[in-house]
C-alpha positions as CSV (number, residue, x, y, z in Angstrom):
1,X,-7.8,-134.0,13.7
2,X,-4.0,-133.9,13.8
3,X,-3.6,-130.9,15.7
4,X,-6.4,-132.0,18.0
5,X,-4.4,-135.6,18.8
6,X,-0.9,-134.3,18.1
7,X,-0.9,-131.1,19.1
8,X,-3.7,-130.5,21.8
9,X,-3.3,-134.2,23.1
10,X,-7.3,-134.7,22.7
11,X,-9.0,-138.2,22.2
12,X,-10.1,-138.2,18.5
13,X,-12.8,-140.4,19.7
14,X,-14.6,-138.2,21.4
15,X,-17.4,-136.3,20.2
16,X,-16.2,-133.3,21.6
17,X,-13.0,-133.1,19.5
18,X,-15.0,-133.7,16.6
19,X,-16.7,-130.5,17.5
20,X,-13.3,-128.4,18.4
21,X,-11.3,-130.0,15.2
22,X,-14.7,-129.1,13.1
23,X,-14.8,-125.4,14.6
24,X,-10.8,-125.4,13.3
25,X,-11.2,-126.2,10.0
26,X,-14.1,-123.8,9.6
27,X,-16.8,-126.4,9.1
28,X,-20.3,-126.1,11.1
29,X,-20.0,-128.8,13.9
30,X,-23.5,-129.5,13.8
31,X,-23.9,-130.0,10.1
32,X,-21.0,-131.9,10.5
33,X,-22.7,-134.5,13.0
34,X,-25.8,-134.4,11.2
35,X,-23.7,-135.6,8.2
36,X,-21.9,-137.8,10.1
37,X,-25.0,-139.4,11.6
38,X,-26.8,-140.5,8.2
39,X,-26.0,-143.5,6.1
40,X,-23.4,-142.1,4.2
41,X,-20.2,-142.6,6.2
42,X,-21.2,-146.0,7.4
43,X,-21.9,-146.7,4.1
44,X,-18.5,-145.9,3.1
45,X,-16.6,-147.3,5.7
46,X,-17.7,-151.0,4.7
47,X,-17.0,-150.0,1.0
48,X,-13.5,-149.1,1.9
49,X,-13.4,-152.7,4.0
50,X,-14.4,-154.7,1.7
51,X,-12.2,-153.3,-1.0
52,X,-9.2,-153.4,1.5
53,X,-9.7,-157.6,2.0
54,X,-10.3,-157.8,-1.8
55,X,-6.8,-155.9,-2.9
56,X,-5.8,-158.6,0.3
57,X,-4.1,-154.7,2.5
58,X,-1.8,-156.2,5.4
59,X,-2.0,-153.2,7.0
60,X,-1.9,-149.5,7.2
61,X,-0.4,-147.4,5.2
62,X,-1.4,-149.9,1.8
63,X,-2.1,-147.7,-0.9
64,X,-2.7,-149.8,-4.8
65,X,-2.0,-147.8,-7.9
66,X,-3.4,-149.5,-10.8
67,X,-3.7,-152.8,-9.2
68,X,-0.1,-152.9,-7.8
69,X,0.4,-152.8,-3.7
70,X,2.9,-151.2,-1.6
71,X,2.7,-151.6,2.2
72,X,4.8,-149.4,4.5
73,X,5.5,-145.9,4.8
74,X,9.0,-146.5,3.4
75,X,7.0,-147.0,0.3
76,X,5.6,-143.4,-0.4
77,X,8.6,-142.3,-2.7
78,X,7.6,-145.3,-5.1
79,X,4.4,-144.6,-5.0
80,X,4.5,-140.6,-5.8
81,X,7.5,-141.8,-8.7
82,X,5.0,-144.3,-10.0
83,X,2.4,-141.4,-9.7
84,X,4.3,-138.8,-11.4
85,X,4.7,-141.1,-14.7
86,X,1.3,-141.6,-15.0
87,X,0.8,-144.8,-13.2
């Protein structure tokens, strides 16, 4: 999907995308949809939500390592550090 928006300017919204970024990365565009289409996915989107308001996320990038938050991409070196000693 990053070379479809970054690099080939397409709408990652688009079904059509989907298809081309699918065909890509070597994966069966249709099994892909099929997948996409069943509960799974939705399933795990509101999952994700809900456990984005409960660790209270401002925003994106927010990434918790053993129930501690970090918020901004200017973050990522303390997370990998924090990581790399086991958390």
């Amino acid at each position: 999907m990053f070379e479809a928006a970054w690099v080939e300017g397409l709408d990652v919204n688009e079904p059509a995308t989907i298809v081309w970024a699918a065909g890509r990365a070597g994966l069966d565009p249709e099994v892909l949809r099929m997948e996409l289409a069943g509960p799974g996915p939705a399933e795990g989107v509101r999952t994700a939500l809900a456990e984005f308001e409960r660790l209270q996320c401002p925003g994106v990038p927010t990434v918790v390592v053993d129930g501690q938050r970090f918020f901004g991409k200017d973050r990522v070196d303390w997370i990998a550090d924090i990581c790399r000693a086991g958390g």
